[in-house]
C-alpha positions, 0 to 999 in steps of 0.5 A: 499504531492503530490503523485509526490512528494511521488513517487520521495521519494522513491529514499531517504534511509529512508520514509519521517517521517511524513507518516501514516503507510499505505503509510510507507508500500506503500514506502517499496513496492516500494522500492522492500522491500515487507517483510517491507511493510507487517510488517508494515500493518499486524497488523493495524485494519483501512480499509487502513492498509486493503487496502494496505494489500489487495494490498500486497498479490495480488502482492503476488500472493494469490489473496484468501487472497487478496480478503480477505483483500479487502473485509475487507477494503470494496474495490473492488478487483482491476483488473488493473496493481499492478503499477496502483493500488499502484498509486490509493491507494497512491494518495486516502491516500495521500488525506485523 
């Protein structure tokens, strides 16, 4: 799947079946559903699920815990729009 591709599907009611759950979660954040988004991430252990949680706090508002997660997913605490953000870690997990 295309990042394209992956941005337009967030127009369908429901994920595309075959995401990982780091790009599910990205999907709900898109969708304006933010609770989703970090039920599905909380509990994961891979530096993505860190990653992505990293990215929900910081759209949060609390850049501590952002920081936290971002060192867990041994990422740079990103410094750019949260849109550009969701961009970049979208198309890297869609790569992997």
């Amino acid at each position: 799947m295309t990042l394209f591709d992956f941005q337009q599907s967030v127009t369908n009611p429901e994920p595309p079946a075959t995401l990982a759950p780091e790009l599910r979660a990205l999907w709900h954040d898109a969708r304006g559903d933010w609770r989703a988004a970090h039920e599905t991430v909380q509990d994961l252990t891979t530096p993505a699920a860190a990653w992505v949680h990293a990215y929900l706090h910081r759209k949060e508002g609390d850049q501590g815990n952002a920081r936290y997660w971002y060192q867990r997913a041994a990422q740079p605490v990103y410094s750019g729009s949260l849109d550009d953000e969701w961009d970049h870690i979208a198309g890297v997990l869609l790569q992997a």
